[in-house]
mmCIF file of the C-alpha atoms, coordinates in Angstrom:
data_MODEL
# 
_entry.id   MODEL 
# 
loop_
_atom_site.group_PDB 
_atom_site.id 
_atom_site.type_symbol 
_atom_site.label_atom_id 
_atom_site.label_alt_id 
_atom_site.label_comp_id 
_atom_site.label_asym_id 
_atom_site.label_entity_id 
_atom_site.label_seq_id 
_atom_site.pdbx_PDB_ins_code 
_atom_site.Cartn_x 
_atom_site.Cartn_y 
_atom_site.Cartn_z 
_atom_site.occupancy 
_atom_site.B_iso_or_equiv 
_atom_site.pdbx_formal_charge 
_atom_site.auth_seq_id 
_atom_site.auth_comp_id 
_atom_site.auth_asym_id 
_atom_site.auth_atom_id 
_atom_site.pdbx_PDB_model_num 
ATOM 1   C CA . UNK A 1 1   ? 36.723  13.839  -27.944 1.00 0.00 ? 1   UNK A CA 1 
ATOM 2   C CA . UNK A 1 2   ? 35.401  12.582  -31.222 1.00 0.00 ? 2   UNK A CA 1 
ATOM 3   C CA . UNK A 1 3   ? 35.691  14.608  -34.670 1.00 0.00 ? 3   UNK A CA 1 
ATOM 4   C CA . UNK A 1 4   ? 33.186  15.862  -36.721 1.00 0.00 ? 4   UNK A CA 1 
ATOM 5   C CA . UNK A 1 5   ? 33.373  12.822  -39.163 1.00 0.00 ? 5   UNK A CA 1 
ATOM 6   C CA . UNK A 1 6   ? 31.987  10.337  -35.850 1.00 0.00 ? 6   UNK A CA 1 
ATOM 7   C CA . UNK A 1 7   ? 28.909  13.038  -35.760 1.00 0.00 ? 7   UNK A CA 1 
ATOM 8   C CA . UNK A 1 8   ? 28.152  13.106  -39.127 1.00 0.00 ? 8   UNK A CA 1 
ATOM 9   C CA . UNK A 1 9   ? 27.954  9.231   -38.711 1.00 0.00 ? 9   UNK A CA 1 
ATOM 10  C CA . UNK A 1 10  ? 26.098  9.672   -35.581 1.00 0.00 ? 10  UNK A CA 1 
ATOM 11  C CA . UNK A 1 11  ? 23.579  11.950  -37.771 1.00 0.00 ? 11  UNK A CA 1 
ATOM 12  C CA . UNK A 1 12  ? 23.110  9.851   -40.886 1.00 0.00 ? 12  UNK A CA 1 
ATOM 13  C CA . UNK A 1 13  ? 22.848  6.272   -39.007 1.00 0.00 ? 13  UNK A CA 1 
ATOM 14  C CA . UNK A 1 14  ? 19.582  8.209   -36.414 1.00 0.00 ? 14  UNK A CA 1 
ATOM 15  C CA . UNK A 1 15  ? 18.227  9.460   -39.743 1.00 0.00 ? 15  UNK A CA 1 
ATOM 16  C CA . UNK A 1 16  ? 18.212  6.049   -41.146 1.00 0.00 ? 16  UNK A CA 1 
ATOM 17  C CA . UNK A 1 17  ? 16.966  5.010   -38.321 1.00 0.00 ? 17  UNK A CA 1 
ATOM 18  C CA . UNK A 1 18  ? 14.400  6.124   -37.824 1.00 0.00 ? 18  UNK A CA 1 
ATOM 19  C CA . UNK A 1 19  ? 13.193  5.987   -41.485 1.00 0.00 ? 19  UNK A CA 1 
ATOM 20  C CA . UNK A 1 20  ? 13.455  2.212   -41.486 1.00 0.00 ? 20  UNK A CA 1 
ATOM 21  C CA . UNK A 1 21  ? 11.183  1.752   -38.031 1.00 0.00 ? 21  UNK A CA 1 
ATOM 22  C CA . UNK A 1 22  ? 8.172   3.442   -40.278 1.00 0.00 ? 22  UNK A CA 1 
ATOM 23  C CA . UNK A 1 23  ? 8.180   -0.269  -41.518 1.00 0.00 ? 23  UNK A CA 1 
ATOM 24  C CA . UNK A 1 24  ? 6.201   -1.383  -44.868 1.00 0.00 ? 24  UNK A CA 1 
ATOM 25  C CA . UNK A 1 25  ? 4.847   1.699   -46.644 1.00 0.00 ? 25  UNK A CA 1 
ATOM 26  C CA . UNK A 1 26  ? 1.246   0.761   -46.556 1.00 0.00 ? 26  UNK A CA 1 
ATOM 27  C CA . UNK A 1 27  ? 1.056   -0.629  -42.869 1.00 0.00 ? 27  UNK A CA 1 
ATOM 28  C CA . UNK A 1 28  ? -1.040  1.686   -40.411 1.00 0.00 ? 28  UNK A CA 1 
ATOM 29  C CA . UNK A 1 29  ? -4.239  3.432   -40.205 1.00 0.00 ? 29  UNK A CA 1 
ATOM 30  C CA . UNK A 1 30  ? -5.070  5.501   -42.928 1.00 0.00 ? 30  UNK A CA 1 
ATOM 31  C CA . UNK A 1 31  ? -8.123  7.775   -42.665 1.00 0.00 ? 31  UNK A CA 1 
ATOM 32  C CA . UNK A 1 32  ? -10.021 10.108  -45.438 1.00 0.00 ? 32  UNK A CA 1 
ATOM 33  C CA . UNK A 1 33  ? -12.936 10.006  -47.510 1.00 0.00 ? 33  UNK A CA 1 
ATOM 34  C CA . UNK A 1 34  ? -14.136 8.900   -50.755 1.00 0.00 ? 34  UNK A CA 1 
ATOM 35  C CA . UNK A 1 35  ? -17.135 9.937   -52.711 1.00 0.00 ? 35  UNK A CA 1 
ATOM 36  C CA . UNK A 1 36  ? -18.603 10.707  -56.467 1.00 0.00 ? 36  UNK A CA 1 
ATOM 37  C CA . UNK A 1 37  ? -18.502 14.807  -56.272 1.00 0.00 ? 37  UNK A CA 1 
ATOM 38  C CA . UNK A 1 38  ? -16.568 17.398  -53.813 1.00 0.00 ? 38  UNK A CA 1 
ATOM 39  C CA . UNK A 1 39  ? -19.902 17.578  -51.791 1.00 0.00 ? 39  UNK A CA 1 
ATOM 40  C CA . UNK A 1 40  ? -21.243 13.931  -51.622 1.00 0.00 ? 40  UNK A CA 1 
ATOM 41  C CA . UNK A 1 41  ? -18.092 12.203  -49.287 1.00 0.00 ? 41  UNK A CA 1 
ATOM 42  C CA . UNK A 1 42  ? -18.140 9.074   -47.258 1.00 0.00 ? 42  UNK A CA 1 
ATOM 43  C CA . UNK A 1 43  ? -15.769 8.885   -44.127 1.00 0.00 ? 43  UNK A CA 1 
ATOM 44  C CA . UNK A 1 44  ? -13.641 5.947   -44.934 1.00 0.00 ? 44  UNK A CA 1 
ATOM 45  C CA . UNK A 1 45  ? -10.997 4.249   -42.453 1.00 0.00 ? 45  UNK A CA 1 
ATOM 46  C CA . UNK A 1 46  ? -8.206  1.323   -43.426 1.00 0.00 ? 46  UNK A CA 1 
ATOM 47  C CA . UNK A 1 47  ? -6.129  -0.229  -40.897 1.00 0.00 ? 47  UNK A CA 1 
ATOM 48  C CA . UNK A 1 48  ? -3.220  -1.914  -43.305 1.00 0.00 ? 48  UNK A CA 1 
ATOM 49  C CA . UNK A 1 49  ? -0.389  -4.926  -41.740 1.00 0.00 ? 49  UNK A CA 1 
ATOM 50  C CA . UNK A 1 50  ? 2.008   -6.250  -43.369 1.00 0.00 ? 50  UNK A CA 1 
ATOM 51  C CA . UNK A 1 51  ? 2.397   -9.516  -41.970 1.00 0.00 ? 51  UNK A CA 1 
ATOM 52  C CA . UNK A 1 52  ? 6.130   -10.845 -43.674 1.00 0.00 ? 52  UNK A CA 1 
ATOM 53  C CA . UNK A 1 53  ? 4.204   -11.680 -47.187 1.00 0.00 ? 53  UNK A CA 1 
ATOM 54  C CA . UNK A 1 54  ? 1.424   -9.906  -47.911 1.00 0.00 ? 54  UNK A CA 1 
ATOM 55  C CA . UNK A 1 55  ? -0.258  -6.297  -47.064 1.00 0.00 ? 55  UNK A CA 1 
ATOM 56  C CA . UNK A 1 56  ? -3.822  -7.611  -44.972 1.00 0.00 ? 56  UNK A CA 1 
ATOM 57  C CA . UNK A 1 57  ? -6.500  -5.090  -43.498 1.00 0.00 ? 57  UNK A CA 1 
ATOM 58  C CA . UNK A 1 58  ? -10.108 -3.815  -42.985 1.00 0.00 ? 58  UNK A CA 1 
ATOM 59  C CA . UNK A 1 59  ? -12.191 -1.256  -44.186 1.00 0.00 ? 59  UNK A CA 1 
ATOM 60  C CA . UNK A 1 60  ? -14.132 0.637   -41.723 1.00 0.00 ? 60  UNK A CA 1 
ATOM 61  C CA . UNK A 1 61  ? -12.898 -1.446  -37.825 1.00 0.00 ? 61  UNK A CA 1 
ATOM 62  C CA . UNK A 1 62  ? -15.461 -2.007  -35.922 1.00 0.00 ? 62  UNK A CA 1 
ATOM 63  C CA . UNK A 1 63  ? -19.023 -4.330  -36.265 1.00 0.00 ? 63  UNK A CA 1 
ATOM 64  C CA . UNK A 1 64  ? -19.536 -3.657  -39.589 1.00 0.00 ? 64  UNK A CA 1 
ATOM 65  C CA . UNK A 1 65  ? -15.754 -3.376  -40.949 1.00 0.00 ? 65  UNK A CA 1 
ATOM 66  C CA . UNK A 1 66  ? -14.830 -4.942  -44.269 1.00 0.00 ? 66  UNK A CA 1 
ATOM 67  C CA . UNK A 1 67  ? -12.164 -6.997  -44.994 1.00 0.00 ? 67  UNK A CA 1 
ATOM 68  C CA . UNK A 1 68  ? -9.649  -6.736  -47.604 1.00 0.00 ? 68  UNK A CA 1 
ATOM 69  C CA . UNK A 1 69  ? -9.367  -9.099  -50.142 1.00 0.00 ? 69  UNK A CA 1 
ATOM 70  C CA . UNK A 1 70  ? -6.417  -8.049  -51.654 1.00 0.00 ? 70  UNK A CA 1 
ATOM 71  C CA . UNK A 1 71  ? -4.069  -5.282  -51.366 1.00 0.00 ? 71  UNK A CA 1 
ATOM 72  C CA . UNK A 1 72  ? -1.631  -5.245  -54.772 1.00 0.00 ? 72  UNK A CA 1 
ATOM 73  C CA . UNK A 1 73  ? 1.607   -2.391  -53.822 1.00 0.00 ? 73  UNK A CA 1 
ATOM 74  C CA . UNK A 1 74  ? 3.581   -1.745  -57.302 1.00 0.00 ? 74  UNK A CA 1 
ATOM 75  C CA . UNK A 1 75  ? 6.615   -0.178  -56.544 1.00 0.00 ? 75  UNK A CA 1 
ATOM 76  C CA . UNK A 1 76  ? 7.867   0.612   -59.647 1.00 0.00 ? 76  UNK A CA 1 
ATOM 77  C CA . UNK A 1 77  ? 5.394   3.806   -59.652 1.00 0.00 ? 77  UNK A CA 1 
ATOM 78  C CA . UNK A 1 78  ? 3.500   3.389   -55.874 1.00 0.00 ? 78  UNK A CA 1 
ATOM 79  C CA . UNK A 1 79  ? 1.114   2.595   -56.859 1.00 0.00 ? 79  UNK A CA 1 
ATOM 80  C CA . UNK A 1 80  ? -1.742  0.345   -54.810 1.00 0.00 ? 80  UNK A CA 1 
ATOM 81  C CA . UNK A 1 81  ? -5.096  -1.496  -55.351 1.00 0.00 ? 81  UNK A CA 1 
ATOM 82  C CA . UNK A 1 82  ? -7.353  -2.521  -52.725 1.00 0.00 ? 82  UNK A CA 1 
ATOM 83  C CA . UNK A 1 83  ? -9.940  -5.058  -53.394 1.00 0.00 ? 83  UNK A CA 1 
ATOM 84  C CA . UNK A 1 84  ? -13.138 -5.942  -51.346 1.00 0.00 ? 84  UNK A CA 1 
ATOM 85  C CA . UNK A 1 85  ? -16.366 -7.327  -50.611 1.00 0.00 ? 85  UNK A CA 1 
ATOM 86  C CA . UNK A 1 86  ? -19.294 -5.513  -48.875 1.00 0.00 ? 86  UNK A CA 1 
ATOM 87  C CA . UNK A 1 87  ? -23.137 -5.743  -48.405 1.00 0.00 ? 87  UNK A CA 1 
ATOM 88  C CA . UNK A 1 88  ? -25.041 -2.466  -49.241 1.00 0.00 ? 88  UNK A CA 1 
ATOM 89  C CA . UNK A 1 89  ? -27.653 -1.630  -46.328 1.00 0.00 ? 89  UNK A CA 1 
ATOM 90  C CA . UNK A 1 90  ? -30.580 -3.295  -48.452 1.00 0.00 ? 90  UNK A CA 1 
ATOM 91  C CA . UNK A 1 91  ? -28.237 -6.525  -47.634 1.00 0.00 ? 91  UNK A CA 1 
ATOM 92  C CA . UNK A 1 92  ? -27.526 -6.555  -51.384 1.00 0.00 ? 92  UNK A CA 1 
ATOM 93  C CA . UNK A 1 93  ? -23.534 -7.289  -52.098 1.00 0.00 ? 93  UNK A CA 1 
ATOM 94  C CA . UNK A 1 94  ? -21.168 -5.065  -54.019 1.00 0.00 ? 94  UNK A CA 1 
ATOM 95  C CA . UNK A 1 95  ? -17.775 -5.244  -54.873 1.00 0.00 ? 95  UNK A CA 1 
ATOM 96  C CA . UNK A 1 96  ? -15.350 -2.045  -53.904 1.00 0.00 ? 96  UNK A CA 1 
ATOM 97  C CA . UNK A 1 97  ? -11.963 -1.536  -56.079 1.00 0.00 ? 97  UNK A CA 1 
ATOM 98  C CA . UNK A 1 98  ? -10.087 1.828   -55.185 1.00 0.00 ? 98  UNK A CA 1 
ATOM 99  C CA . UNK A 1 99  ? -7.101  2.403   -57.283 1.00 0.00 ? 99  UNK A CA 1 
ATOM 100 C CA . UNK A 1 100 ? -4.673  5.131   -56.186 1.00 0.00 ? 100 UNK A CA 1 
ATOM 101 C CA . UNK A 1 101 ? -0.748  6.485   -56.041 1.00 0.00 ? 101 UNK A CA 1 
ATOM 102 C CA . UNK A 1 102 ? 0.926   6.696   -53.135 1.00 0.00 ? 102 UNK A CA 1 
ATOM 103 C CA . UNK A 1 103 ? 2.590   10.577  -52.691 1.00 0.00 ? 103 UNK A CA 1 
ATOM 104 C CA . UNK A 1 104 ? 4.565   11.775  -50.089 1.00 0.00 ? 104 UNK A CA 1 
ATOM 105 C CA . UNK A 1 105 ? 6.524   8.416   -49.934 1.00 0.00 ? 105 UNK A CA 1 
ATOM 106 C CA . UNK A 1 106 ? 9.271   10.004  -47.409 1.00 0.00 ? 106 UNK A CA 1 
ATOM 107 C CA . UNK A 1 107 ? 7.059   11.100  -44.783 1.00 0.00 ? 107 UNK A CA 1 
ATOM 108 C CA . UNK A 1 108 ? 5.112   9.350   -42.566 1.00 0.00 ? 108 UNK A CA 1 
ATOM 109 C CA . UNK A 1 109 ? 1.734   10.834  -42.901 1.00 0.00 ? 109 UNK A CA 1 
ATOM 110 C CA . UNK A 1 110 ? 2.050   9.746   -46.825 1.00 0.00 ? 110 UNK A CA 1 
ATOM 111 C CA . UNK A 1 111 ? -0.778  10.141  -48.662 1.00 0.00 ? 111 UNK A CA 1 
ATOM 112 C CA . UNK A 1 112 ? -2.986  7.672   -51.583 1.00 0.00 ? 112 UNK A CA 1 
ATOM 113 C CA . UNK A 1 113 ? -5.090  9.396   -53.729 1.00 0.00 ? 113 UNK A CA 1 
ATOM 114 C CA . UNK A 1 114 ? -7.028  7.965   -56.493 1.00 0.00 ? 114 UNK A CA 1 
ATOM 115 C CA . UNK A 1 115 ? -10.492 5.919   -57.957 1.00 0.00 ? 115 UNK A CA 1 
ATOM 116 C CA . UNK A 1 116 ? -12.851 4.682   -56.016 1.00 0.00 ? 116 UNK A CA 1 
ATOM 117 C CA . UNK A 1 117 ? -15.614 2.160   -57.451 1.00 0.00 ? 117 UNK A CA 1 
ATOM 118 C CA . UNK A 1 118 ? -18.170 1.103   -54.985 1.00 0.00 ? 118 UNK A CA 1 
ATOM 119 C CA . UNK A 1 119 ? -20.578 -1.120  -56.879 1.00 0.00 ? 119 UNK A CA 1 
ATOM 120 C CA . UNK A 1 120 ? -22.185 1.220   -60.244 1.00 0.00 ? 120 UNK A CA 1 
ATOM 121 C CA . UNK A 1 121 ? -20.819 4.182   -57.794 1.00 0.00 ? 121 UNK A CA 1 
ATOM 122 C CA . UNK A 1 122 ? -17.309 5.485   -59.445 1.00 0.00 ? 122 UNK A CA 1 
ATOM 123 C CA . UNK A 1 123 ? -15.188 8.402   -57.186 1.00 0.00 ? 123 UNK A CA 1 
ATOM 124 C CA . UNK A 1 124 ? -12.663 9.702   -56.071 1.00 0.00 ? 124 UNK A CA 1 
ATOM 125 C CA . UNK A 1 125 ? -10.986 8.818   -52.875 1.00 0.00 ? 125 UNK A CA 1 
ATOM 126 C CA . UNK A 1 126 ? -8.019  10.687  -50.783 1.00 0.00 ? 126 UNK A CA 1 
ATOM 127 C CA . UNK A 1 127 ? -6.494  8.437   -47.607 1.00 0.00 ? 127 UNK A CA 1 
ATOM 128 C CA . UNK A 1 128 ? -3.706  10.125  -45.223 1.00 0.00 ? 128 UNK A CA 1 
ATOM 129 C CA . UNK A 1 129 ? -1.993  7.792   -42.786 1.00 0.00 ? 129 UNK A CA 1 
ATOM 130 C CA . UNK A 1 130 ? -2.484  8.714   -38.859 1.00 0.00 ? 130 UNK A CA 1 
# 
């Protein structure tokens, strides 16, 4: 019968584990809202990869989604950019930058809160990941 030490082992390596399947911290969906007061908010969805290189991903899946043009992840302080283009509904383009910190690194529904800037539109924005 193995000693307690060959548990302990057993315990540690299944918490390791499983931490390390959770994969790149940004990749999943990640769903919240983002707007310019506590009352105004726009549902807002991300689906992030990380594809070996580089974080890649869409705002919004679906017919109209948007994709990313850049995801920047700063590790040093979690924090992340994402970058893209859209078309407002008059057809009109606009550029979208939403700057935010990752918190609850450890757990899996972690959580990026931060600035949102949707063409002259500035916010807030708050994404949890499903």
């Amino acid at each position: 019968m193995p000693g307690r030490a060959y548990y302990l082992v057993l315990l540690i390596s299944a918490a390791f584990g499983a931490f390390a399947q959770q994969g790149h911290p940004l990749t999943g969906t990640w769903s919240g809202d983002w707007g310019t007061a506590s009352a105004q908010r726009t549902a807002v969805t991300f689906v992030l990869n990380w594809d070996g290189k580089s974080v890649t991903g869409i705002i919004n899946p679906g017919p109209d989604s948007i994709p990313l043009a850049g995801v920047y992840l700063d590790v040093t302080n979690w924090t992340v950019r994402f970058e893209a283009d859209a078309k407002e509904a008059s057809g009109k383009p606009t550029h979208i930058m939403a700057e935010g910190k990752l918190e609850d690194i450890a757990s899996y529904h972690r959580i990026i809160k931060g600035t949102w800037q949707q063409g002259s539109a500035k916010g807030d924005f708050r994404l949890t990941r499903d």
